[in-house]
N, C-alpha and C positions, 0 to 999 in steps of 0.2 A: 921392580918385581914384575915387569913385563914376561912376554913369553917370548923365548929366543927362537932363531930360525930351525937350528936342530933341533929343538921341539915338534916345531911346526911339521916340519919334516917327519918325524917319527910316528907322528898324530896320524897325518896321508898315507904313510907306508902301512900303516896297521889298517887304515878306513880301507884301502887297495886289497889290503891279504882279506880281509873278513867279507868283503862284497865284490872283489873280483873285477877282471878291468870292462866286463861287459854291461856287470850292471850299475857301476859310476854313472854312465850316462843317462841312462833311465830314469837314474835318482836327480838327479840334475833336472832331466827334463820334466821329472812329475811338480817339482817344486817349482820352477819356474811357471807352469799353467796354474799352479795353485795360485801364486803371487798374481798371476794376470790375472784370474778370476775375482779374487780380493779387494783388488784394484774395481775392477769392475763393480761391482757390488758396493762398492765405498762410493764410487761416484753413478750410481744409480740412486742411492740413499739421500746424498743430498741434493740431487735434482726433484727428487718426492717430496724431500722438507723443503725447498723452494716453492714449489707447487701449493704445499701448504697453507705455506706462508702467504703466498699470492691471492687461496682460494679464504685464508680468514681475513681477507683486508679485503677485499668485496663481501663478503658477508657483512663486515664491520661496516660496510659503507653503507648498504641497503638498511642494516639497522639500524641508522641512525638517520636515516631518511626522515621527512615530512611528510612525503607522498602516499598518498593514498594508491592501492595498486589501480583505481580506476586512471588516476592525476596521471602513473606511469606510461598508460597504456597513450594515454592521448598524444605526453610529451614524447612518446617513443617514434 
């Protein structure tokens, strides 16, 4: 129950007649900057939850220190 190529075909020739062969590419080219944005934004998101991740495992360290912040200052 696939879709067969004259389908396919028929689908394009109608997308072609309704939006015209100038504005295919447009559309094309809006959707592709959308996808690169996306993309972008995806791996912006987990370099922040890395960060995170990173900035509660030094938290975690210091709270669970011994040190007194003067002990800190000296061993620093």
């Amino acid at each position: 129950m696939g879709v067969s190529t004259w389908q396919i075909m028929v689908i394009l020739l109608v997308v072609l007649l309704l939006f015209g062969g100038k504005k295919i590419p447009e559309l094309a080219s809006g959707l592709g900057k959308g996808i690169k944005n996306f993309k972008d934004a995806v791996k912006e998101g987990e370099e922040e939850g890395a960060d995170v991740k990173t900035a509660e495992k030094v938290e975690n360290k210091t709270a669970n220190s011994t040190e007194t912040p003067k002990e800190k200052e000296v061993n620093a």
